[in-house]
N, C-alpha and C positions, 0 to 999 in steps of 0.2 A: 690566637687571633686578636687583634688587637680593632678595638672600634673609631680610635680617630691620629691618624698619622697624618705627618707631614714630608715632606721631600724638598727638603732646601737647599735649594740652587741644581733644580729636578733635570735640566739643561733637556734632552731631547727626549727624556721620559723612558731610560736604559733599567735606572733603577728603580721608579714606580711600576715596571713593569714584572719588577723579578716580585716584588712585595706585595702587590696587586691581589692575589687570592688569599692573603692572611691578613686585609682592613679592608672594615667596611667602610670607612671613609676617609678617603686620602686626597691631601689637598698636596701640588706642587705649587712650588716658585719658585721664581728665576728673572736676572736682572733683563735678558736676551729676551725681546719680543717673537724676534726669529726661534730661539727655542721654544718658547713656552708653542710656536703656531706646529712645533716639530713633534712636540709631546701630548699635542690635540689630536692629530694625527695618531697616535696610538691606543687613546683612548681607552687609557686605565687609570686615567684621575675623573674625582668627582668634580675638582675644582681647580683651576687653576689661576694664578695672580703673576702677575709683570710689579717687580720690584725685589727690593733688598732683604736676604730674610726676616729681618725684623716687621716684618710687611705683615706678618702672620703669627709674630709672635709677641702681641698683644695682651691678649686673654689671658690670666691666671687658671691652671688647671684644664687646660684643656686639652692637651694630646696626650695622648699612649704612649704612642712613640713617635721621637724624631730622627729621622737617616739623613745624613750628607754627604755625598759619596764625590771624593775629586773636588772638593770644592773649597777648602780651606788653604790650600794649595796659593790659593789668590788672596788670603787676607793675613798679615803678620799676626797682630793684635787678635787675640781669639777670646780674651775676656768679656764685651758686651756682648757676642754672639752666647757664652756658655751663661750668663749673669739672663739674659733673655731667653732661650733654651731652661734652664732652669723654673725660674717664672713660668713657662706656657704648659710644664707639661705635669700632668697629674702624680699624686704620690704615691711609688713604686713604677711612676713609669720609663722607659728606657730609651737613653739616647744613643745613638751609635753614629762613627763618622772617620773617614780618612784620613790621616796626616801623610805627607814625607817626611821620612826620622832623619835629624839631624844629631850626628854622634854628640854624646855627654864631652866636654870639653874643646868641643870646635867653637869658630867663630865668638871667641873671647865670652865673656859673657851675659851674651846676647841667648833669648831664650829663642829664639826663631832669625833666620837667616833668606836672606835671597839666593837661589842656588844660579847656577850657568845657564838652569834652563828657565830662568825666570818667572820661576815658582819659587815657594814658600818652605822651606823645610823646620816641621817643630821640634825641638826637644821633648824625650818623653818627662823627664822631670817637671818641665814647663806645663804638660800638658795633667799631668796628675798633681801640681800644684792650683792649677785653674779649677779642677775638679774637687780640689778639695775645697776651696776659698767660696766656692760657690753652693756647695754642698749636696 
């Protein structure tokens, strides 16, 4: 059980829902006002905030964990997000999150791609170089 999570880019509160009985305190956020009013509605956050994940990731040391589920999907650039992430969340604590994998060797060398479906696809390379750079 972890005592202070976050849900970034929480959208209709799908996934603070599954996570809900293992924190006791979980803050969502999300750009969508309409979502954030959708995941009121479910009413398994403590807290919820209207803006960018950086919105909440502020504070040095203060989450357990952070989940993002479907959501990186929409940003290429996934550096400030993990360099911020990093920063908010306590030492030993776990960060977990979605990508679309884009094969080793597509899209020249480019670490992350716009696909057909007008989503994001990362490299895992990319994505375990970010992870390391930030540590």
């Amino acid at each position: 059980i972890w005592k202070r999570a976050a849900d970034l880019g929480c959208g209709t509160g799908l996934s603070g829902s599954a996570f809900r009985d293992r924190v006791k305190d979980l803050i969502g956020v999300d750009l969508s006002p309409a979502m954030i009013a959708k995941a009121e509605e479910k009413q398994c956050y403590d807290q919820l905030h209207v803006g960018e994940l950086s919105t909440i990731l502020v504070n040095e040391d203060e989450f357990d964990f952070l989940f993002s589920c479907d959501v990186f999907v929409y940003i290429g650039d996934l550096f400030e997000v993990f360099k911020n992430t990093k920063h908010s969340l306590k030492k030993g604590g776990l960060f977990a999150f979605s990508t679309e994998f884009l094969e080793e060797g597509s899209a020249g060398t480019c670490d992350y791609s716009v696909q057909s479906c007008a989503r994001f696809a990362h490299k895992q390379s990319y994505i375990e170089l970010l992870a390391e750079k930030v540590g």
